[in-house]
LUMTORDREN-545182 format. One record per residue (C-alpha): chain; residue in one letter; residue number from 0; x, y, z. Coordinates in Angstrom, 1 decimal, always signed. Last residue first. Layout:
{chain = A	res = A	n = NUM	x = X	y = Y	z = Z};
...
***
This chain:
{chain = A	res = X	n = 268	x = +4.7	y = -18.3	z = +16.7};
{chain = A	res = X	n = 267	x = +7.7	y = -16.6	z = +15.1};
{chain = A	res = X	n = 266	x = +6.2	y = -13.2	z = +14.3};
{chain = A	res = X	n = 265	x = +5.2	y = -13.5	z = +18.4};
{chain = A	res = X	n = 264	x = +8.7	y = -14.3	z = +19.7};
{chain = A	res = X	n = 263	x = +10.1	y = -11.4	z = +17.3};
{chain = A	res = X	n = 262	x = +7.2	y = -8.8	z = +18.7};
{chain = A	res = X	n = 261	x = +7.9	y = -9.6	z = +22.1};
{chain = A	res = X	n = 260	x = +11.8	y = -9.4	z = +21.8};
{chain = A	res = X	n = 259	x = +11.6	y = -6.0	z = +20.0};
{chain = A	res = X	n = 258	x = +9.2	y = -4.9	z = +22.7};
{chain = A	res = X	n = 257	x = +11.4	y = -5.9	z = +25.6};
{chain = A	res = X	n = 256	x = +14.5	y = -4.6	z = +23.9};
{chain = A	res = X	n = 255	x = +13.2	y = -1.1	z = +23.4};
{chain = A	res = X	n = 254	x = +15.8	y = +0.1	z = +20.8};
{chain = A	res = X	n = 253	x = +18.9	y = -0.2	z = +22.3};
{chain = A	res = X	n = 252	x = +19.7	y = -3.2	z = +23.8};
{chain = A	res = X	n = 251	x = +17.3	y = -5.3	z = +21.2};
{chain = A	res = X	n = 250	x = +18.7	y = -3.4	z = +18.1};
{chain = A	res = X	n = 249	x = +22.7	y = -4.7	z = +19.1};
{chain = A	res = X	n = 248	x = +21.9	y = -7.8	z = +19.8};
{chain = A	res = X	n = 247	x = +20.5	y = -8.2	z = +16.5};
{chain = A	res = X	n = 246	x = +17.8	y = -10.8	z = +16.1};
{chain = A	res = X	n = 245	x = +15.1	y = -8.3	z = +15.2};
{chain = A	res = X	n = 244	x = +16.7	y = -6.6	z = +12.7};
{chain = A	res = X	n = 243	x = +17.6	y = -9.8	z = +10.6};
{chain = A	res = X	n = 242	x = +14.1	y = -11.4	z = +10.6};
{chain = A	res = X	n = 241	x = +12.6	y = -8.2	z = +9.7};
{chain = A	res = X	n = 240	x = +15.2	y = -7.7	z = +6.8};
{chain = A	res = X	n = 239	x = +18.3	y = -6.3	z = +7.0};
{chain = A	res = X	n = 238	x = +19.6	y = -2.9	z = +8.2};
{chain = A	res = X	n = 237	x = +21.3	y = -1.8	z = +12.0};
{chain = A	res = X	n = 236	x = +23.0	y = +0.6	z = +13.9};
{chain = A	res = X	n = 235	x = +22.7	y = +4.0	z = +12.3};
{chain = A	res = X	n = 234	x = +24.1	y = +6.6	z = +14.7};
{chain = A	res = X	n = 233	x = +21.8	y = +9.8	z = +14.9};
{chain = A	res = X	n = 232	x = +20.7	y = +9.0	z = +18.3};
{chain = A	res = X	n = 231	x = +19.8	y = +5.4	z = +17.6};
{chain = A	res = X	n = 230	x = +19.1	y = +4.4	z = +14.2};
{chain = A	res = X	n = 229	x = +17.5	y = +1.1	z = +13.3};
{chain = A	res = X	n = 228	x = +16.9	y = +0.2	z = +8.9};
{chain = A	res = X	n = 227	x = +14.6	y = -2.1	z = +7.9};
{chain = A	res = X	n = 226	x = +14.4	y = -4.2	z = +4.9};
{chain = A	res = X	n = 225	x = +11.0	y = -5.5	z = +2.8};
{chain = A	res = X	n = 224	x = +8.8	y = -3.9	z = +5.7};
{chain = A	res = X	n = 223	x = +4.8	y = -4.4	z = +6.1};
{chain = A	res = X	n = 222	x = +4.8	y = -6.8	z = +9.3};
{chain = A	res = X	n = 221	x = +7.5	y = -6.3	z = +11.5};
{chain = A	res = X	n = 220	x = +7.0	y = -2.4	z = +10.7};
{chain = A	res = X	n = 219	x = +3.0	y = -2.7	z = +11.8};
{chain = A	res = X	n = 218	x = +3.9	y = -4.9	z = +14.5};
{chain = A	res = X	n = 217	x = +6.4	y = -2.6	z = +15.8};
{chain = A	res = X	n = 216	x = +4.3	y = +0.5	z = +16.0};
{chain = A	res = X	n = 215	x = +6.6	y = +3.3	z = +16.0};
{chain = A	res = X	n = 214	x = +6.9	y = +4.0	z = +13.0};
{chain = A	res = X	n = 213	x = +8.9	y = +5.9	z = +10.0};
{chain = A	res = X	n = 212	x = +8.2	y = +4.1	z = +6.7};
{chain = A	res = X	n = 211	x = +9.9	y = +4.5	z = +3.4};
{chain = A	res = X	n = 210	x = +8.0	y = +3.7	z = +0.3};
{chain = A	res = X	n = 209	x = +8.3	y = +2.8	z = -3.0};
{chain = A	res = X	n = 208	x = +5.1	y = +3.1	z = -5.4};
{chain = A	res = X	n = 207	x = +4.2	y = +0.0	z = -7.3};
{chain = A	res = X	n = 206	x = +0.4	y = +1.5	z = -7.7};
{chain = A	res = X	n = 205	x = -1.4	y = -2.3	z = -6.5};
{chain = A	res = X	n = 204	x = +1.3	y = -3.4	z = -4.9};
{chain = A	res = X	n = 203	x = +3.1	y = -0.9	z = -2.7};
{chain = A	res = X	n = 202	x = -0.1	y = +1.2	z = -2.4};
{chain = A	res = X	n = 201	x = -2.2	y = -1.9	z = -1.5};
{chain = A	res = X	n = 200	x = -0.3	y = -2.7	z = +1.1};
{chain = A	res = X	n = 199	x = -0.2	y = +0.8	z = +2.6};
{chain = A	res = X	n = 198	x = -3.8	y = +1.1	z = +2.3};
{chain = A	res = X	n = 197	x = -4.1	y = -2.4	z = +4.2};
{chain = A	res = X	n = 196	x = -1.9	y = -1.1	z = +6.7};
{chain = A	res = X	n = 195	x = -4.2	y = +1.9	z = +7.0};
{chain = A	res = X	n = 194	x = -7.0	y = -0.1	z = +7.5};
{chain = A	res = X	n = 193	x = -5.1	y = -2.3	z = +10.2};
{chain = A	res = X	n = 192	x = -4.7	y = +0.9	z = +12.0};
{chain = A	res = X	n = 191	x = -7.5	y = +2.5	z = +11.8};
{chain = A	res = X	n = 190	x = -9.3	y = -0.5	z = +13.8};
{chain = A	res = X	n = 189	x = -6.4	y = -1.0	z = +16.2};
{chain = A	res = X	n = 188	x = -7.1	y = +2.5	z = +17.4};
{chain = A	res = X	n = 187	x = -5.2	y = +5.9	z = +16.0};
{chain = A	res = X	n = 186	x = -2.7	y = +8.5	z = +17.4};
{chain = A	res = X	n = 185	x = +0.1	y = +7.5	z = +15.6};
{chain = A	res = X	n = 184	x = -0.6	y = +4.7	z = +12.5};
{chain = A	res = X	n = 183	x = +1.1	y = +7.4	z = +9.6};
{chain = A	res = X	n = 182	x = +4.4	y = +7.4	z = +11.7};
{chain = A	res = X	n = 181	x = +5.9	y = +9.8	z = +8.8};
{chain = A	res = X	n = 180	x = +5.2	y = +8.2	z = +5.7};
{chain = A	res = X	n = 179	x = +8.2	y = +8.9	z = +3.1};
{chain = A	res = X	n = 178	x = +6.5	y = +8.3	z = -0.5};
{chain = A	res = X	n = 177	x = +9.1	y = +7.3	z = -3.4};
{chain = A	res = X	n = 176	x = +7.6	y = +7.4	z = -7.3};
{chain = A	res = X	n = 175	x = +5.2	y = +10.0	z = -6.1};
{chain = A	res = X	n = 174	x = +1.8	y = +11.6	z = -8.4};
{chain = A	res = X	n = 173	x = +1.5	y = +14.3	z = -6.7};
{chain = A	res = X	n = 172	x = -2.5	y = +13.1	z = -5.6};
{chain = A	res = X	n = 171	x = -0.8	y = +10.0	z = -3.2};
{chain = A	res = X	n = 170	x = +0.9	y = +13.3	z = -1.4};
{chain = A	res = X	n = 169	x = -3.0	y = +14.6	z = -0.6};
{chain = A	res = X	n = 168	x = -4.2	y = +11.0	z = -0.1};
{chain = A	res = X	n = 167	x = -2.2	y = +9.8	z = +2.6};
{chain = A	res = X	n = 166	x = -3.0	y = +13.9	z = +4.2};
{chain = A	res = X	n = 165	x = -6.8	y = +12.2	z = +3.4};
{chain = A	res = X	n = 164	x = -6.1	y = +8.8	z = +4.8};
{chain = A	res = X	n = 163	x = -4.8	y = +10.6	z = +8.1};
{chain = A	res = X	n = 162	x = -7.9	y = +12.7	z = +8.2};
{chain = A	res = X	n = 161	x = -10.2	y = +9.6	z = +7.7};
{chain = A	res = X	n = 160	x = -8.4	y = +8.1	z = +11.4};
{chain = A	res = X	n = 159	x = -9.2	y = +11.4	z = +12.6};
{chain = A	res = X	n = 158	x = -12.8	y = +11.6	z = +12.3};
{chain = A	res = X	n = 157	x = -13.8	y = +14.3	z = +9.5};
{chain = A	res = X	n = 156	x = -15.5	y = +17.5	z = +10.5};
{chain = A	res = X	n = 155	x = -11.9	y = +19.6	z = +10.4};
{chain = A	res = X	n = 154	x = -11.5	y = +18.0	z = +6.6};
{chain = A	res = X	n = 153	x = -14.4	y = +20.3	z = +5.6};
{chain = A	res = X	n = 152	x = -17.1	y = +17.5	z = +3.8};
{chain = A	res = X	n = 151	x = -17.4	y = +17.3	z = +0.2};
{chain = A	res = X	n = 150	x = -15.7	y = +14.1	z = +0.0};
{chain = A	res = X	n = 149	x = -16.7	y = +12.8	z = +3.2};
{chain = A	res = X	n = 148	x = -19.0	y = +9.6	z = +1.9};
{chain = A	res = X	n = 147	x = -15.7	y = +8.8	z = -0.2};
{chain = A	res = X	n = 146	x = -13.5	y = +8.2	z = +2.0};
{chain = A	res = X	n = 145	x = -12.4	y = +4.5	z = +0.5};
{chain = A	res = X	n = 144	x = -8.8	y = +5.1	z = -0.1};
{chain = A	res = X	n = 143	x = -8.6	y = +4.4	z = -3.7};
{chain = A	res = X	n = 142	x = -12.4	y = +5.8	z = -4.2};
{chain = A	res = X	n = 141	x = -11.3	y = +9.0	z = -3.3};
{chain = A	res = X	n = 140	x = -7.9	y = +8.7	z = -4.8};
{chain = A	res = X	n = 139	x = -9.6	y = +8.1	z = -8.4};
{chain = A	res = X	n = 138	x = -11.5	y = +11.5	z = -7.6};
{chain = A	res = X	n = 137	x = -8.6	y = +12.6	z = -7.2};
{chain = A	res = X	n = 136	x = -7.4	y = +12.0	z = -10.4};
{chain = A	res = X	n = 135	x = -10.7	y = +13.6	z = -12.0};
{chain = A	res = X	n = 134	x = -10.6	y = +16.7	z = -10.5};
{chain = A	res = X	n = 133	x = -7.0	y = +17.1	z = -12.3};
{chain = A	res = X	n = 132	x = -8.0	y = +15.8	z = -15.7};
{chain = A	res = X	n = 131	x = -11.7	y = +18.2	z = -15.1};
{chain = A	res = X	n = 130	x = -9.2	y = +21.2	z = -14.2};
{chain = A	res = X	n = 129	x = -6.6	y = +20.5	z = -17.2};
{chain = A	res = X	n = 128	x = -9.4	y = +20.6	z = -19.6};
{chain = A	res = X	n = 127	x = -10.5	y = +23.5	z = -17.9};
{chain = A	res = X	n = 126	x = -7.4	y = +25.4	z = -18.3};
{chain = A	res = X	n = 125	x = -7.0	y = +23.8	z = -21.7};
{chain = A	res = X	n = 124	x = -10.1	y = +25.6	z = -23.4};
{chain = A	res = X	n = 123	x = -11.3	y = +28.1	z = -20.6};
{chain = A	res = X	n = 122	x = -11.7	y = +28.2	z = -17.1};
{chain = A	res = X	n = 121	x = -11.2	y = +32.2	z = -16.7};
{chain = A	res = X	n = 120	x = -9.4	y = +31.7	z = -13.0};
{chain = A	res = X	n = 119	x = -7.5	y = +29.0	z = -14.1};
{chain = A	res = X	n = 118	x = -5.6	y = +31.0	z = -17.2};
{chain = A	res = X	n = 117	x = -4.8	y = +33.6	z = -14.8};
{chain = A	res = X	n = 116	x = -3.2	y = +31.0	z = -12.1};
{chain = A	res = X	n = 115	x = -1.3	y = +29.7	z = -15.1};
{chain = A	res = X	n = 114	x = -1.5	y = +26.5	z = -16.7};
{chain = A	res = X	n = 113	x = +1.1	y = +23.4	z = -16.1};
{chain = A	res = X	n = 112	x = -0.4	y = +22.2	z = -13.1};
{chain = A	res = X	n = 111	x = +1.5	y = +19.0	z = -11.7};
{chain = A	res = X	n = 110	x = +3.0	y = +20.8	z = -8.7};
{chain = A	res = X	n = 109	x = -0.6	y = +21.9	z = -7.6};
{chain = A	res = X	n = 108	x = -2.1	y = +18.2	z = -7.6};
{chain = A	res = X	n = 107	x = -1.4	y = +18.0	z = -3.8};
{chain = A	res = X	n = 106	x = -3.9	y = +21.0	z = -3.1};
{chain = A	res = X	n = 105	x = -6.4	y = +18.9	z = -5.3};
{chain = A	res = X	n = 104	x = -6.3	y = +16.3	z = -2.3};
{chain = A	res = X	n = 103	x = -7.4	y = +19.3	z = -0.1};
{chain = A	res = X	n = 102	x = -9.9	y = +20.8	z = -2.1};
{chain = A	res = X	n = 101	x = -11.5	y = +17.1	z = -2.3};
{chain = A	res = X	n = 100	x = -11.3	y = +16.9	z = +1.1};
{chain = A	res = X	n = 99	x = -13.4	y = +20.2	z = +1.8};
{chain = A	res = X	n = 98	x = -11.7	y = +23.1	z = +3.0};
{chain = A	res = X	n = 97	x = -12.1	y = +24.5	z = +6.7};
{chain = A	res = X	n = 96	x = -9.1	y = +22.2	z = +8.4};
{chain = A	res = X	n = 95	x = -6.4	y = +22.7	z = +5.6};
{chain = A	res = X	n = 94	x = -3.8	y = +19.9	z = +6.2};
{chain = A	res = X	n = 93	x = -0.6	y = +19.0	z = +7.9};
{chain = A	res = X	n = 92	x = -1.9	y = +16.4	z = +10.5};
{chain = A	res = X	n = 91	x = +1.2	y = +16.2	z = +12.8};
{chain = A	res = X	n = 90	x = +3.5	y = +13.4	z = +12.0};
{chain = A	res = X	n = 89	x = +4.1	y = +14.0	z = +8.6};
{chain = A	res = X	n = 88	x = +3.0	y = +13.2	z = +5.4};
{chain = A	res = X	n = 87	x = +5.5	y = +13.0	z = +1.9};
{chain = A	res = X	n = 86	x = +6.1	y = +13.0	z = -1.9};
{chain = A	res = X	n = 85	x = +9.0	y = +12.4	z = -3.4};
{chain = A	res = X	n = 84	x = +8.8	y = +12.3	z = -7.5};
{chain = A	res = X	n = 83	x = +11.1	y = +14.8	z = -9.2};
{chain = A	res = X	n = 82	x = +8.2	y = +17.4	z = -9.2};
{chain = A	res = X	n = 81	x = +8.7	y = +16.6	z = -5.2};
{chain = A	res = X	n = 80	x = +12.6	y = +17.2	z = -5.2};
{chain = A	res = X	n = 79	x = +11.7	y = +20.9	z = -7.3};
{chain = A	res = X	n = 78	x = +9.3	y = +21.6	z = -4.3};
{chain = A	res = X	n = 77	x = +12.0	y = +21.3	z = -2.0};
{chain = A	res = X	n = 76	x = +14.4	y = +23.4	z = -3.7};
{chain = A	res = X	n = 75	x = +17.7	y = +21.4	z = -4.4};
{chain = A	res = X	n = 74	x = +20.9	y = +21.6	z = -3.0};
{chain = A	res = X	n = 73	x = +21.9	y = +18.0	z = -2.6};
{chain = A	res = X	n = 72	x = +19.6	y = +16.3	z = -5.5};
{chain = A	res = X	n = 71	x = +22.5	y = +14.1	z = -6.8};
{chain = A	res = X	n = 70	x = +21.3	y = +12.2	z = -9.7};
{chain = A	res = X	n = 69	x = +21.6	y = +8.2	z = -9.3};
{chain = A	res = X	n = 68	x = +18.1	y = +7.3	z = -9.8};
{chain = A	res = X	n = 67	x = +17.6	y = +10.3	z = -7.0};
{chain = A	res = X	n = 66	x = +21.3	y = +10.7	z = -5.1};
{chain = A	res = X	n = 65	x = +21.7	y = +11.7	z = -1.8};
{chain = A	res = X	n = 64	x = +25.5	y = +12.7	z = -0.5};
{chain = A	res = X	n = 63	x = +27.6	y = +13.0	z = +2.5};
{chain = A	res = X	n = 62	x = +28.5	y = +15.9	z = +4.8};
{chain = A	res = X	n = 61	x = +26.8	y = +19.0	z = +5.9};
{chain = A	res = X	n = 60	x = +23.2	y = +17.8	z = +5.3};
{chain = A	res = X	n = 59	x = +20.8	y = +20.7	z = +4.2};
{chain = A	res = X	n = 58	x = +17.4	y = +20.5	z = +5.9};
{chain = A	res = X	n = 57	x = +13.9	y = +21.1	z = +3.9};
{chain = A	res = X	n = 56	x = +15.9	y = +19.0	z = +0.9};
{chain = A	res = X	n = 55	x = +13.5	y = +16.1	z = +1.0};
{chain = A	res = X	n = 54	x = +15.4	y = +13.9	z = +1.4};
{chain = A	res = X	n = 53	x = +17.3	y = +16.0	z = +4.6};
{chain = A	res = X	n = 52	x = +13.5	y = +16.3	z = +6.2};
{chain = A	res = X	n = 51	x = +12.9	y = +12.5	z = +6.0};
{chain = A	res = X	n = 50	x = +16.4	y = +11.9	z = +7.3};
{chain = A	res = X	n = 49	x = +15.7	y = +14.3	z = +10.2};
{chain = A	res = X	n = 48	x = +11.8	y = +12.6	z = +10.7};
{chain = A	res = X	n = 47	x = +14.3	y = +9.7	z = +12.0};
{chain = A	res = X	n = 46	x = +16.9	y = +11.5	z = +13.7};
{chain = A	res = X	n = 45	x = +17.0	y = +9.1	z = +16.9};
{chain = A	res = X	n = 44	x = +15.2	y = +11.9	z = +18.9};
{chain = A	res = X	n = 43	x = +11.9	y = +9.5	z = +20.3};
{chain = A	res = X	n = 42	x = +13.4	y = +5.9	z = +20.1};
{chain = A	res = X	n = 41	x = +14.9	y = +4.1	z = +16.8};
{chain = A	res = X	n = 40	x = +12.6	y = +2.7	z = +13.3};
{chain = A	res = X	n = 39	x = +13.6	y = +3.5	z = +10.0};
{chain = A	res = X	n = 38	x = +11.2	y = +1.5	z = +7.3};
{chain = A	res = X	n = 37	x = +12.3	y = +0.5	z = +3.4};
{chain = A	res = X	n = 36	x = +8.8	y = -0.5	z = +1.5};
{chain = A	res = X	n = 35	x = +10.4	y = -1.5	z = -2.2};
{chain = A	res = X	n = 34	x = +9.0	y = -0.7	z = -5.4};
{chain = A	res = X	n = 33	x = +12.1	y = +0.5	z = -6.9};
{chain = A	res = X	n = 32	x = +14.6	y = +0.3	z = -4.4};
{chain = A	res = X	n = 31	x = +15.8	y = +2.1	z = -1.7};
{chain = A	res = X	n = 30	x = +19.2	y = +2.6	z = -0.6};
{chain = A	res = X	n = 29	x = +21.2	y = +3.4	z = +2.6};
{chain = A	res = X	n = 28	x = +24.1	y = +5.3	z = +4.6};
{chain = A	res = X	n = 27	x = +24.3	y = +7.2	z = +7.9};
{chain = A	res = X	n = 26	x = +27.4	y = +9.3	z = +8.7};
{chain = A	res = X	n = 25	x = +26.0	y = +11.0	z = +12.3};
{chain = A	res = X	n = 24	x = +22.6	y = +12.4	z = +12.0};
{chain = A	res = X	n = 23	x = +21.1	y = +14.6	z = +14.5};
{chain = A	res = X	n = 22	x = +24.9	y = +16.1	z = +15.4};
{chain = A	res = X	n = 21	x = +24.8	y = +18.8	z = +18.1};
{chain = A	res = X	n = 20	x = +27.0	y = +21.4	z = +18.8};
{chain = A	res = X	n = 19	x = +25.0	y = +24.0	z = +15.8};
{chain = A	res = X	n = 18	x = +22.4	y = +21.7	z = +14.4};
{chain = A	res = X	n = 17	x = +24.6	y = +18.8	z = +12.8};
{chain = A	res = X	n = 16	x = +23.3	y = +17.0	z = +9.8};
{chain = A	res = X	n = 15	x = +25.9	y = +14.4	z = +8.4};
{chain = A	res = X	n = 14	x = +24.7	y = +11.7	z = +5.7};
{chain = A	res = X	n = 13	x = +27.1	y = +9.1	z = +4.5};
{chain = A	res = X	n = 12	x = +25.3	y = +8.4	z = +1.4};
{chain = A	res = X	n = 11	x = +21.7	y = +8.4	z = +0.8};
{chain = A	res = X	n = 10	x = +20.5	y = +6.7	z = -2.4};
{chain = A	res = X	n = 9	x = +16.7	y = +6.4	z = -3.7};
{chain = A	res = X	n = 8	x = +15.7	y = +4.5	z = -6.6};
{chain = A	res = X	n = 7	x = +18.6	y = +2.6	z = -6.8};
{chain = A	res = X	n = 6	x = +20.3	y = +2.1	z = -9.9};
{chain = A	res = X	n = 5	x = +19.6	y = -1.8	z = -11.1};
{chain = A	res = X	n = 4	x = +22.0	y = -4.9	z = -10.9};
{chain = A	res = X	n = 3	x = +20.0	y = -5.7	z = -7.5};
{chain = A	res = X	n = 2	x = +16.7	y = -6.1	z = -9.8};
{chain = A	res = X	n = 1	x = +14.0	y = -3.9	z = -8.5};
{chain = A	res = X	n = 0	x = +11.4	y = -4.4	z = -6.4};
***
């Protein structure tokens, strides 16, 4: 993580998205660190996958401000913010069902090809030099996130747990300095989910890549997170660390109490 004195990696500053009469995100501020795994958590409409989407530049805030190592990026294509280093999954498996995993993992290398289509298609001289440098980085994934026995497979064949670590594996291939997970444990059993913590881990430490984490799973969040931040529709409520998030009054009345309570009792045990 870097050292407070630093730039942040990621600053987002008094965000407002409205859709017509209604307002998703209503003047929400944070930062994220170099190296640091930042989570959101808040109920079903809170405007979590909103922020994710105003990052990266899919949605257009009205107010406010996000700065990338202190550049503002309002304005900016979406692909440009991901050759700038923000790479993301999404809630819904977003992949191409009939190709093979290692098709699809070279699908997230596309923003890093410098050749052109026409140079590709003869596989000549740097084209294929760039080809086997490209082939080879995913390969790297592959073994990275242990799915190797379904490389050549179509994606559409693989269980779903190994399809999450694949779409994991598509944005790991663009090379990110910030990765926005999108509730990358829904949908899967207690077994996929403590191998994709363990991905998630090992991503932060192993590659140094920051992170922010959308989940529902309050284990997971309690668990993983350096500093959490707790919206609830649109309004940002709470940040601090685990500890802190979990104590506030304010989180357990309006973020599932119950659960909040549970998981802080158990974290303390």
């Amino acid at each position: 993580m870097s050292d407070s004195n630093t730039t942040p990696l990621l600053e987002v500053d008094n965000i407002t998205l409205r859709f017509g009469g209604v307002t998703a995100i209503n003047d929400v501020s944070f930062k994220v660190n170099d190296g640091e795994l930042f989570s959101i958590i808040g109920p079903n409409g809170a405007g979590k996958t909103s922020i994710f989407n105003t990052i990266s530049q899919v949605y257009r805030p009205q107010e406010g401000d996000i700065r990338w190592k202190g550049d503002s990026i309002m304005g900016i294509r979406p692909d440009a913010v991901a050759r700038m280093g923000i790479a993301r999954t999404f809630q819904n498996i977003e992949l191409f069902a009939q190709m093979t995993v290692i098709d699809n993992l070279l699908t997230g290398r596309h923003i890093r090809m410098t050749n052109s289509w026409l140079a590709g298609s003869i596989w000549l001289g740097n084209a294929k030099r760039e080809e086997m440098e490209n082939r080879r980085r995913v390969e790297d994934i592959i073994d990275f996130l242990e799915i190797e026995q379904w490389r050549k497979h179509p994606v559409a064949l693989l269980p779903y747990g190994f399809q999450k670590r694949v779409e994991l594996g598509r944005a790991l291939a663009m090379e990110p300095e910030l990765l926005l997970l999108d509730e990358p444990v829904a949908g899967m059993n207690l077994e996929e989910t403590e191998d994709m913590a363990r991905f998630i881990l090992d991503i932060q430490r192993e590659l140094g890549i920051a992170m922010i984490l959308v989940e529902h799973d309050m284990g997971l969040v309690m668990d993983l997170a350096d500093r959490i931040m707790v919206l609830d529709f649109g309004q940002q409520i709470s940040e601090g660390t685990p500890a802190e998030v979990q104590s506030d009054p304010a989180v357990i009345s309006a973020y599932l109490g119950s659960e909040m309570a549970q998981v802080s009792q158990d974290t303390s045990q």
